[in-house]
C-alpha positions in Angstrom: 4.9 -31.1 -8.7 4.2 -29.5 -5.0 8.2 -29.9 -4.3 11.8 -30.6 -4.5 13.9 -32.1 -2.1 11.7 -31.0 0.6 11.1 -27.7 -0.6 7.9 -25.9 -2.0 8.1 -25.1 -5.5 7.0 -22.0 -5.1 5.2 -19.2 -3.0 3.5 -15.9 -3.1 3.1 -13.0 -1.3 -0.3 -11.5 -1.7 -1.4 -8.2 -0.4 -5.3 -7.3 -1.0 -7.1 -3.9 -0.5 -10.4 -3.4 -1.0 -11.9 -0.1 -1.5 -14.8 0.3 0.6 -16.8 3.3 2.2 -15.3 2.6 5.5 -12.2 1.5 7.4 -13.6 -1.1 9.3 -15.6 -2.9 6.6 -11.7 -3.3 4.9 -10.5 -4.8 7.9 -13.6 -7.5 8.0 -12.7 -8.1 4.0 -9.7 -8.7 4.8 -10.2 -11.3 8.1 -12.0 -13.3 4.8 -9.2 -13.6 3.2 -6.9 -14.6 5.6 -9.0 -17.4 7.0 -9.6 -18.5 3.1 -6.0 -18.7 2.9 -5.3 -20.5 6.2 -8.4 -22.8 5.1 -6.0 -24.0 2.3 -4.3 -25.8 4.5 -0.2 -24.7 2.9 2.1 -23.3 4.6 1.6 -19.6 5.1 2.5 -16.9 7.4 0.2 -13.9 8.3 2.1 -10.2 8.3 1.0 -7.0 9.0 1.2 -5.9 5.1 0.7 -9.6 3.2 0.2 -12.8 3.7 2.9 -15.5 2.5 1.6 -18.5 1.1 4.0 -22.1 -0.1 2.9 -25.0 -2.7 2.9 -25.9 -6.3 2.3 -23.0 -9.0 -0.9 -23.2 -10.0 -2.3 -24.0 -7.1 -0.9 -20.8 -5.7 -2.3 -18.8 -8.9 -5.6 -20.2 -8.4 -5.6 -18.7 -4.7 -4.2 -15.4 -5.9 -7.1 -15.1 -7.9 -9.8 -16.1 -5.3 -8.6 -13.7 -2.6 -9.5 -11.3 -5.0 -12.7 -12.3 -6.1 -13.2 -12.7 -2.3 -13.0 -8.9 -2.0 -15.9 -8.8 -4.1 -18.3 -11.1 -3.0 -18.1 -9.5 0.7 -18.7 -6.3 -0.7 -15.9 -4.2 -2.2 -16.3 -1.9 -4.6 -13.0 -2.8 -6.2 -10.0 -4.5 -5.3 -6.4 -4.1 -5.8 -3.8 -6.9 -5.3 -0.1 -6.8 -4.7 1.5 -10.0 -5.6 5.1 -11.3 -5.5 6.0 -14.6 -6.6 9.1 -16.7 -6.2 9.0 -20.1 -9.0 12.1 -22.4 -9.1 10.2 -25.9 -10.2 13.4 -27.7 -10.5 15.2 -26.9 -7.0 12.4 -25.1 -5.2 12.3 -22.1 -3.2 13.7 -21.3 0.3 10.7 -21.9 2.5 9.2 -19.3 4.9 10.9 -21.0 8.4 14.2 -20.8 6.1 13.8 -17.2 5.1 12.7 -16.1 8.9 13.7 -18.8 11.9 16.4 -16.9 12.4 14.7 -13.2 13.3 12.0 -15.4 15.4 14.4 -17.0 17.7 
């Protein structure tokens, strides 16, 4: 069930850093991600700390774990993950133009 009424069903807020020998190499890491997640082709919205992401639960999960394994693949070392989720599969969630129209006005 992607949504309710119009509304996602859920989203996440997903924050990667991968430990590297240099500052630069995190910041191409990280580029990976972000175009992984935009590749999905849900609603998200790129900020300077995390990435938002909308859509159906699992689906969601399932991308939470391959921007990890991500870090890997290009090179990391290790990888830590900040992740905040928002799950309401009956009503949905407030979506990310609800939460933020206003400020970008």
């Amino acid at each position: 069930m992607a949504q309710q009424g119009g509304k996602p069903q859920a989203s996440i807020a997903i924050q990667v850093l991968p430990r590297t020998a240099s500052g630069e190499e995190v910041l191409r890491i990280v580029d990976k991600v972000i175009a992984y997640i935009k590749g999905t082709g849900l609603n998200n919205f790129v900020g300077p700390f995390e990435t938002t992401v909308e859509g159906d639960f699992d689906t969601l999960m399932d991308i939470a774990k391959e921007c990890q394994l991500i870090c890997i693949r290009e090179g990391a070392e290790s990888v830590s993950a900040y992740i905040k989720t928002a799950y309401n599969p009956k009503a949905g969630i407030w979506s990310i133009e609800e939460k933020t129209a206003k400020f970008h006005a």
